[in-house]
BAROLUM-720796 format. One record per atom (N, C-alpha, C): y, z, x; atom name; residue in one letter. Coordinates in nm, 4 decimals. Each point is the difference from the previous one (the first is absolute). Example, Ala and Ser with C-alpha at 12.3 -4.5 7.8 and 13.67 -1.06 7.14 Angstrom:
! residues 2
+----------+----------+----------+----+---+
!       py !       pz !       px !  a ! r !
+----------+----------+----------+----+---+
!  -0.5690 !   0.7800 !   1.3190 !  N ! A !
!   0.1190 !   0.0000 !  -0.0890 ! CA ! A !
!   0.1200 !   0.0000 !   0.0900 !  C ! A !
!   0.1050 !  -0.0720 !  -0.0350 !  N ! S !
!   0.1190 !   0.0060 !   0.0820 ! CA ! S !
!   0.1090 !   0.0730 !  -0.0770 !  C ! S !
+----------+----------+----------+----+---+
END
This chain:
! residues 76
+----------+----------+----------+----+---+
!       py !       pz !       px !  a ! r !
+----------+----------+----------+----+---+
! -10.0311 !   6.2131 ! -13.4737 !  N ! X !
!   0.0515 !  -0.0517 !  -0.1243 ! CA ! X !
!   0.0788 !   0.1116 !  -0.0679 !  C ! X !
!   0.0877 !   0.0040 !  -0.0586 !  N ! X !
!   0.1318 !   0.0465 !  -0.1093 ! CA ! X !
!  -0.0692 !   0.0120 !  -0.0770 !  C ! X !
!   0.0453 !   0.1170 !  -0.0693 !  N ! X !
!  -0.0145 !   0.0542 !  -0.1136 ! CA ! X !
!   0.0357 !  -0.1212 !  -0.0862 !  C ! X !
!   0.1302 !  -0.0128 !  -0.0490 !  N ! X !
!   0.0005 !  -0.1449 !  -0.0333 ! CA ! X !
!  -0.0771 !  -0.0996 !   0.0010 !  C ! X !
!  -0.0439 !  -0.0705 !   0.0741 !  N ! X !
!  -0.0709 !  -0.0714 !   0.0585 ! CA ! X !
!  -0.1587 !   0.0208 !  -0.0973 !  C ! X !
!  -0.0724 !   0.1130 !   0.0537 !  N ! X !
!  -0.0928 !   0.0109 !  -0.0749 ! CA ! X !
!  -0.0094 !   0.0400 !  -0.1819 !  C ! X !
!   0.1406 !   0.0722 !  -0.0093 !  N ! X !
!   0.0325 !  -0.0124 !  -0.1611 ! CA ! X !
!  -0.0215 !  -0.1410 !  -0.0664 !  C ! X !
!   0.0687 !  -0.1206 !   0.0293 !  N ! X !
!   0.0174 !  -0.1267 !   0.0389 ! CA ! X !
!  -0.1628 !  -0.0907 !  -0.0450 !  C ! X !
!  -0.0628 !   0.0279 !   0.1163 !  N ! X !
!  -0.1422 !  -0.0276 !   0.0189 ! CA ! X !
!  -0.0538 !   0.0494 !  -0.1509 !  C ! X !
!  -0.0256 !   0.1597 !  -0.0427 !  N ! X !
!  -0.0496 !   0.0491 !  -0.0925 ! CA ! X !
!  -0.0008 !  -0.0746 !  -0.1355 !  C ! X !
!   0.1434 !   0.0010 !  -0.0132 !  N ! X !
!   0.0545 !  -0.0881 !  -0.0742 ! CA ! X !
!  -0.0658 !  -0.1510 !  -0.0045 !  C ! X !
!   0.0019 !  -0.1460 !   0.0489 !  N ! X !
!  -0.0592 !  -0.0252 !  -0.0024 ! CA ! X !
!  -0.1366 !  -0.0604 !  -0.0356 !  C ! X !
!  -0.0337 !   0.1253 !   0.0780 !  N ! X !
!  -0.1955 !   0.0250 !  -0.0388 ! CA ! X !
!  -0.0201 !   0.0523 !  -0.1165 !  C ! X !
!   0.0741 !   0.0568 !  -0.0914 !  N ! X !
!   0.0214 !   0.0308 !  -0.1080 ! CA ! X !
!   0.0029 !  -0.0916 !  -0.1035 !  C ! X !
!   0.0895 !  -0.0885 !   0.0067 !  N ! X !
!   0.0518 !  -0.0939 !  -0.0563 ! CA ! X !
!  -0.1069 !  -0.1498 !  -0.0040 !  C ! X !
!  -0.0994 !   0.0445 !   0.0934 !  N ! X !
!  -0.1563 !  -0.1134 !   0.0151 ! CA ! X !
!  -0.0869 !   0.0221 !  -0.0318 !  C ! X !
!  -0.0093 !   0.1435 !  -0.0204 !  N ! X !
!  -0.1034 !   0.0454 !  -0.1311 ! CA ! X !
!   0.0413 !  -0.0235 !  -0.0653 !  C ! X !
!   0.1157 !   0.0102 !  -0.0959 !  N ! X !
!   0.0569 !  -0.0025 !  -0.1154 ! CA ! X !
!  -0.0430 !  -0.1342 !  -0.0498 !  C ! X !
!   0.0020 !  -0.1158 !   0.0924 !  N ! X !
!  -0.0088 !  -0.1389 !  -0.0719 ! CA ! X !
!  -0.1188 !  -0.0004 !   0.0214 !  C ! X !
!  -0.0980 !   0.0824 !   0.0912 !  N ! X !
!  -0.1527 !  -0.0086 !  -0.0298 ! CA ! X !
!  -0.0607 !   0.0029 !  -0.1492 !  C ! X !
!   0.0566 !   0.1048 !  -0.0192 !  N ! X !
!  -0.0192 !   0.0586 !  -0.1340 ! CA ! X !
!   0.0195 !  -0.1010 !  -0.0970 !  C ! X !
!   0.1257 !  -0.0755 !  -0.0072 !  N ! X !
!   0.0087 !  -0.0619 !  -0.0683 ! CA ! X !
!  -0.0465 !  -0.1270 !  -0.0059 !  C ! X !
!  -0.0834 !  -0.0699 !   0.1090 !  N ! X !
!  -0.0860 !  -0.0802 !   0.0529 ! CA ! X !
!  -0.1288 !   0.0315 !  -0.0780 !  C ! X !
!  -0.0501 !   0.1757 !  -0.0083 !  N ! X !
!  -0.1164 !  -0.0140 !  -0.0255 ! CA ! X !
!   0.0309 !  -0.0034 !  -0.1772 !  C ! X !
!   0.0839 !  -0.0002 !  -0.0306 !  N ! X !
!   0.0437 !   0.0258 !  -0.1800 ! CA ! X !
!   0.0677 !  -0.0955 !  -0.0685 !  C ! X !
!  -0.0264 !  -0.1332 !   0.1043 !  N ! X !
!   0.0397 !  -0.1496 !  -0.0625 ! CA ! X !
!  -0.0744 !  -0.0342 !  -0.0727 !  C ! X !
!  -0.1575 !   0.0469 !  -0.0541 !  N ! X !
!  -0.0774 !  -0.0601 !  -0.0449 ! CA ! X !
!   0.0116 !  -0.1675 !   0.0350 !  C ! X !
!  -0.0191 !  -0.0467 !   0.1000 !  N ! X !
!  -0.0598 !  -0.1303 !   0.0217 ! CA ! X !
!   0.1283 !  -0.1084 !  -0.0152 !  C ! X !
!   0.1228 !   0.0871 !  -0.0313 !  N ! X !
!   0.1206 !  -0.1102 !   0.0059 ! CA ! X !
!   0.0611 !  -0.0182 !   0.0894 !  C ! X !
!  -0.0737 !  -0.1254 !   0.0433 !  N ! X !
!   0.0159 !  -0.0932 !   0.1619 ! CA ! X !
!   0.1871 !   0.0389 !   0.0499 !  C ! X !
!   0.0490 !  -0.0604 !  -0.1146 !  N ! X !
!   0.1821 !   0.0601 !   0.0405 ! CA ! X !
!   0.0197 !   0.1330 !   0.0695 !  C ! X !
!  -0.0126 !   0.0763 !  -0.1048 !  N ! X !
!  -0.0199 !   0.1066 !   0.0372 ! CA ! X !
!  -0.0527 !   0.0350 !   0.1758 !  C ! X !
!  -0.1085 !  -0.0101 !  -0.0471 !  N ! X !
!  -0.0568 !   0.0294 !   0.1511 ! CA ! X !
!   0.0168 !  -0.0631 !   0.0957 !  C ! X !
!   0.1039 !  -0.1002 !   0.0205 !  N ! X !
!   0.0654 !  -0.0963 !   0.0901 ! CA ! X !
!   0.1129 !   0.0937 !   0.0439 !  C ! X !
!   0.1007 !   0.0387 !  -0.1068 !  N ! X !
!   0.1119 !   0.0350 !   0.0593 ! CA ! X !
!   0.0058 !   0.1473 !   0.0757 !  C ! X !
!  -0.0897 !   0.1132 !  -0.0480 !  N ! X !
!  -0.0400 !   0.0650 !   0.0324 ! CA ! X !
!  -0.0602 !   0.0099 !   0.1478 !  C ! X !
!  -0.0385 !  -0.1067 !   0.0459 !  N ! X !
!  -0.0993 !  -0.0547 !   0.1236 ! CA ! X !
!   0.0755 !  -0.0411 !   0.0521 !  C ! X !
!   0.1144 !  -0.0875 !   0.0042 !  N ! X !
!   0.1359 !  -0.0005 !   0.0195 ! CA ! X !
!   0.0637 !   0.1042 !   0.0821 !  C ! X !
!   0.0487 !   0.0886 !  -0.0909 !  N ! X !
!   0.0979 !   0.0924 !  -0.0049 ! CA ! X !
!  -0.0878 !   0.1042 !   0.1263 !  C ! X !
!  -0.1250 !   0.0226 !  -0.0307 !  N ! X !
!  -0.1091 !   0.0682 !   0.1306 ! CA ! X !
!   0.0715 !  -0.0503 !   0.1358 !  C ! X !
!  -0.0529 !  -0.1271 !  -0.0111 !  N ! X !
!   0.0343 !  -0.0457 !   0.1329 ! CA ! X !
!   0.1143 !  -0.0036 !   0.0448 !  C ! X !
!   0.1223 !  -0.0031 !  -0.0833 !  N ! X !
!   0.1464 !   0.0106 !   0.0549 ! CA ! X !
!   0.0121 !   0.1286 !   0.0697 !  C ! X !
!  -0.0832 !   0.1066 !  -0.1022 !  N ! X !
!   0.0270 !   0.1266 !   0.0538 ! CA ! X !
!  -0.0628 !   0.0317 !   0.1445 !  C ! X !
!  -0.1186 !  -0.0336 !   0.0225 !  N ! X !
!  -0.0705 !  -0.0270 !   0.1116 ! CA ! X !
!   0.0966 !  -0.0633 !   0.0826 !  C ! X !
!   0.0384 !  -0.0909 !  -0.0215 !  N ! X !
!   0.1039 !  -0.0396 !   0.1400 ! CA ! X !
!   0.1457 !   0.0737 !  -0.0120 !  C ! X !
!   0.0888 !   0.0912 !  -0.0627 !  N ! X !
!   0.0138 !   0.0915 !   0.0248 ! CA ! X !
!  -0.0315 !   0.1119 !   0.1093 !  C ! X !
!  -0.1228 !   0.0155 !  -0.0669 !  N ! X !
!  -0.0449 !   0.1237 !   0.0634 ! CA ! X !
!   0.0569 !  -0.0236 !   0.1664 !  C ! X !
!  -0.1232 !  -0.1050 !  -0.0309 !  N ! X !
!  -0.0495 !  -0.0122 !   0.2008 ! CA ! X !
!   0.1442 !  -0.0201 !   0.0440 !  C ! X !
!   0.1685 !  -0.1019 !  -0.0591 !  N ! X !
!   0.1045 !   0.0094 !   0.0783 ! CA ! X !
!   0.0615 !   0.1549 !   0.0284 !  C ! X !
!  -0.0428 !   0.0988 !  -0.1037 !  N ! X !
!   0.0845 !   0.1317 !   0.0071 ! CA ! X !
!  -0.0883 !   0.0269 !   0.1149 !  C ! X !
!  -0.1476 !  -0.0018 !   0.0342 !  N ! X !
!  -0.0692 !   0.0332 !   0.1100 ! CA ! X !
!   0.0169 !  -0.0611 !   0.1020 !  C ! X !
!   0.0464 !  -0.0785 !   0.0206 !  N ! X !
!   0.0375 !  -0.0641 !   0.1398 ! CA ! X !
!   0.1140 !   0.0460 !  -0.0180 !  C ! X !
!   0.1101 !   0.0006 !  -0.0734 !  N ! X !
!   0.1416 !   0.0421 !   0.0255 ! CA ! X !
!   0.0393 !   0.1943 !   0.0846 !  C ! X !
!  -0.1408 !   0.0562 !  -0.0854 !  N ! X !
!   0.0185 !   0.1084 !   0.0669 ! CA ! X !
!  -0.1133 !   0.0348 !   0.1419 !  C ! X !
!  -0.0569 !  -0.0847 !  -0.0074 !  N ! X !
!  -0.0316 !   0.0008 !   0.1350 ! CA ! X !
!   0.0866 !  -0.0505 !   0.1175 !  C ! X !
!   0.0984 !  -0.0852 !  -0.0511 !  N ! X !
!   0.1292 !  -0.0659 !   0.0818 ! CA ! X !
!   0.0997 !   0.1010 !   0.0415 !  C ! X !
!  -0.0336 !   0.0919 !  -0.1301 !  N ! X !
!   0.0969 !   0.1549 !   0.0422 ! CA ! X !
!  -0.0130 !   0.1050 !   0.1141 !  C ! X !
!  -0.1402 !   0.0011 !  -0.0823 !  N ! X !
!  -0.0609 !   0.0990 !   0.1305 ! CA ! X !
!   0.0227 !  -0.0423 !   0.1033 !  C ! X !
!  -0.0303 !  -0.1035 !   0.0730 !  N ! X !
!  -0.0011 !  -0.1056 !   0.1625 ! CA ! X !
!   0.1268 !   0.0336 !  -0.0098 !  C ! X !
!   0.1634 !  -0.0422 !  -0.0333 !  N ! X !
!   0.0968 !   0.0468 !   0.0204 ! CA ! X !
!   0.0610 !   0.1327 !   0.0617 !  C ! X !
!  -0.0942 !   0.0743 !  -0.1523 !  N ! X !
!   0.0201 !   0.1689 !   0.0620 ! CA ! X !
!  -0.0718 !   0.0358 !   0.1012 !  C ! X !
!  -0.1177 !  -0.0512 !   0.0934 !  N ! X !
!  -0.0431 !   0.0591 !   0.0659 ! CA ! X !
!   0.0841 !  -0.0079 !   0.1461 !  C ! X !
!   0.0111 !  -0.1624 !  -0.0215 !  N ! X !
!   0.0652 !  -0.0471 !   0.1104 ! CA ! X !
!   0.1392 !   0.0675 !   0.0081 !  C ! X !
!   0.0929 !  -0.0050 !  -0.1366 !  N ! X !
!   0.1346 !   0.1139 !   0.0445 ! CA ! X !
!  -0.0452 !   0.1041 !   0.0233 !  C ! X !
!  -0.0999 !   0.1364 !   0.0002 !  N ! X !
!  -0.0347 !   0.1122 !   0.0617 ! CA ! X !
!  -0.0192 !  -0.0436 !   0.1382 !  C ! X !
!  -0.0938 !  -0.1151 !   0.0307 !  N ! X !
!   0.0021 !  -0.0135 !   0.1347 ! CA ! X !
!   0.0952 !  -0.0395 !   0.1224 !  C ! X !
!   0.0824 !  -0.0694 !  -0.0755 !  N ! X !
!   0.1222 !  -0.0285 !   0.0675 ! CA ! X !
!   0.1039 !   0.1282 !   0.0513 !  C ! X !
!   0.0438 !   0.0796 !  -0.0970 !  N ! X !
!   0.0735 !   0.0641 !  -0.0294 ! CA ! X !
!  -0.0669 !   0.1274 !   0.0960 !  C ! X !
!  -0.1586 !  -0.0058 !  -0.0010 !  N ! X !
!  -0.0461 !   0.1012 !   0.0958 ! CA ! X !
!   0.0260 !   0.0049 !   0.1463 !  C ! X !
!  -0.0143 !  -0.1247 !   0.0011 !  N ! X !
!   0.0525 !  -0.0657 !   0.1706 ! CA ! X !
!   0.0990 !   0.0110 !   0.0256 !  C ! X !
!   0.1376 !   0.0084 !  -0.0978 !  N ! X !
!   0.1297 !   0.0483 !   0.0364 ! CA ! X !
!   0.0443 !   0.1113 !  -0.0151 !  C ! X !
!  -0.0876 !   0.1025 !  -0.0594 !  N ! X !
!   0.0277 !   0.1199 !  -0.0250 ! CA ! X !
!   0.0952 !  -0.0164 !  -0.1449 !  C ! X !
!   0.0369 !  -0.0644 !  -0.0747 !  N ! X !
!   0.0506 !   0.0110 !  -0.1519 ! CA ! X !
!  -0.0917 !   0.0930 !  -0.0873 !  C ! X !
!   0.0527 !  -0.0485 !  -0.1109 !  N ! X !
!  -0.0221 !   0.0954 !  -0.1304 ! CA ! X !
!  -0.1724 !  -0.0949 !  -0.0914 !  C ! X !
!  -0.0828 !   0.0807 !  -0.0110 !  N ! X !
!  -0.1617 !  -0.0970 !   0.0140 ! CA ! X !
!   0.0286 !   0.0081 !  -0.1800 !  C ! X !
!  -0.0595 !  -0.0844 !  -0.1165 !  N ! X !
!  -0.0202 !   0.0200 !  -0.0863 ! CA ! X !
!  -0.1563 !   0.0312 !  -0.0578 !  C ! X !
+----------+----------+----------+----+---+
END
């Protein structure tokens, strides 16, 4: 995973505490704690696409090092 990539992620996971917080400081206002619960889960599916996306990377890069090894090219 990229630097990027895990900046990305941090970010995020950051951003799902944040509405935790504000989940736990709704005092009991159902709205509130809907959209918040919401907004969690959007981020959650996020996450997991940036995690499959850079796992899609890696498999790429491994496979161009491997290719490129077999022909003698330039490996990244």
């Amino acid at each position: 995973m990229t630097e990027e990539q895990m900046g990305d992620l941090q970010v995020l996971s950051d951003l799902r505490s944040w509405h935790r917080r504000q989940i736990e400081q709704a005092l009991g206002d159902i709205r509130v704690i809907q959209a918040h619960e919401q907004a969690i889960l959007r981020l959650h599916q996020l996450s997991a696409t940036k995690r499959q996306h850079a796992t899609e990377d890696e498999a790429d890069r491994q496979r161009t090092c491997a290719a490129n090894s077999q022909i003698g090219g330039p490996q990244t």
